[in-house]
N, C-alpha and C positions, 0 to 999 in steps of 0.2 A: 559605371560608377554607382554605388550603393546608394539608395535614397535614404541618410540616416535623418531625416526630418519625418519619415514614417515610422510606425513601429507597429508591433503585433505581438503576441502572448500567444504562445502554444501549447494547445492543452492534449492530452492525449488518455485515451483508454484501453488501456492494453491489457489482454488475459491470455492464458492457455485454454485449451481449451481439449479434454480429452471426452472420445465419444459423442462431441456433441453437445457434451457439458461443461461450464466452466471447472477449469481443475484448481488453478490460482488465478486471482486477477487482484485491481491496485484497490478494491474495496474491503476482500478480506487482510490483505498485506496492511493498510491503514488497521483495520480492527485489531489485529494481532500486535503492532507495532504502538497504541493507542494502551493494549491490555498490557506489555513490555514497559513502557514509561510510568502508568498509572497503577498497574497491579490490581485495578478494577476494571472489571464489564462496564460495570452501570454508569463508571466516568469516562470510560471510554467512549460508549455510545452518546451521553452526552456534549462530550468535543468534539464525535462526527454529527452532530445533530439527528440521532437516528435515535428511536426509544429503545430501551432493554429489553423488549422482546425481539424487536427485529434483529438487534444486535444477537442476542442468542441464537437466533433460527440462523442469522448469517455465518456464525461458529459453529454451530453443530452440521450444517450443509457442507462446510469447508473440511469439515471432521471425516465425514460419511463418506466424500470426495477420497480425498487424501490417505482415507483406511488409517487413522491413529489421530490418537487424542493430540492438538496443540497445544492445549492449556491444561490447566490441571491447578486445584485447589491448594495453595500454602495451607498446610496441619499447623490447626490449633491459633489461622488469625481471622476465622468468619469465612465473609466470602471475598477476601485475596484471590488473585492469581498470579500466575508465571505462566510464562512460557513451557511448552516441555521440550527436550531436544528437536524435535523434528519441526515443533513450531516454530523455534525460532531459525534452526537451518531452511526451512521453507522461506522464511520472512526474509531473513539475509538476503538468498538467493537471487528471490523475486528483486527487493528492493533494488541488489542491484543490474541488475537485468535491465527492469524499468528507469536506472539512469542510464546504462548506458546509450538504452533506447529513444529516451529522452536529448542528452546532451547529441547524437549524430541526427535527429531530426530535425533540431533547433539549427543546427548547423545548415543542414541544406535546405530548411526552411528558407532560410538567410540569403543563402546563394542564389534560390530561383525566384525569390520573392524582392531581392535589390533591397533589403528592408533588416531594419536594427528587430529582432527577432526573440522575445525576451521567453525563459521559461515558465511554464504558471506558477511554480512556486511549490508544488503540492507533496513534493521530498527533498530533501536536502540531503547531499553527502553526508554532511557531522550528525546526523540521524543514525549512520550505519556504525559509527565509533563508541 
């Protein structure tokens, strides 16, 4: 019987990793998805509490990676951004990859641990909508 008078939060860090190098992982997917909501760098890195430079360096890494630009300037509003197609088909991807990866770990978390098994919280489904 499940001991639901215990509980525990499961955190996970998951990436690809090509050559040895990260190719995608859930920090640039945050950045990109951060850039998607907000249309800003500089507010994005601020919601991840990382400054605008690191936020840069982790975009343009994830760029040089990936071989194409994810973002790309909106003309004529400063410094906007968007997504560009591959950025966001990356982001999707990832994102859901990472639940799905998420929700069947939390599960057999659960199972072997006899224990109410809760997610960190750090994507949500209605994210991807």
């Amino acid at each position: 019987m499940a001991n639901k008078t215990k509980s525990a939060t499961l955190r996970l860090r998951v990436w690809i990793e090509q050559k040895e190098e990260t190719y995608i992982g859930i920090g640039s997917t945050l950045l990109l998805q951060h850039i998607e909501k907000l249309g800003s760098l500089r507010k994005a890195a601020g919601e991840l509490g990382m400054s605008y430079r690191r936020a840069w360096g982790k975009l343009k890494k994830a760029e040089a990676r990936i071989g194409q630009p994810l973002v790309e300037k909106i003309k004529g509003q400063g410094q906007r951004f968007s997504l560009t197609p591959k950025g966001k088909d990356i982001m999707d991807k990832f994102l859901h990859f990472y639940l799905d990866v998420e929700e069947y770990a939390t599960r057999k978390a659960a199972e072997m641990l006899e224990m109410d098994v809760k997610k960190s919280g750090e994507f949500y489904r209605d994210d991807t909508e």
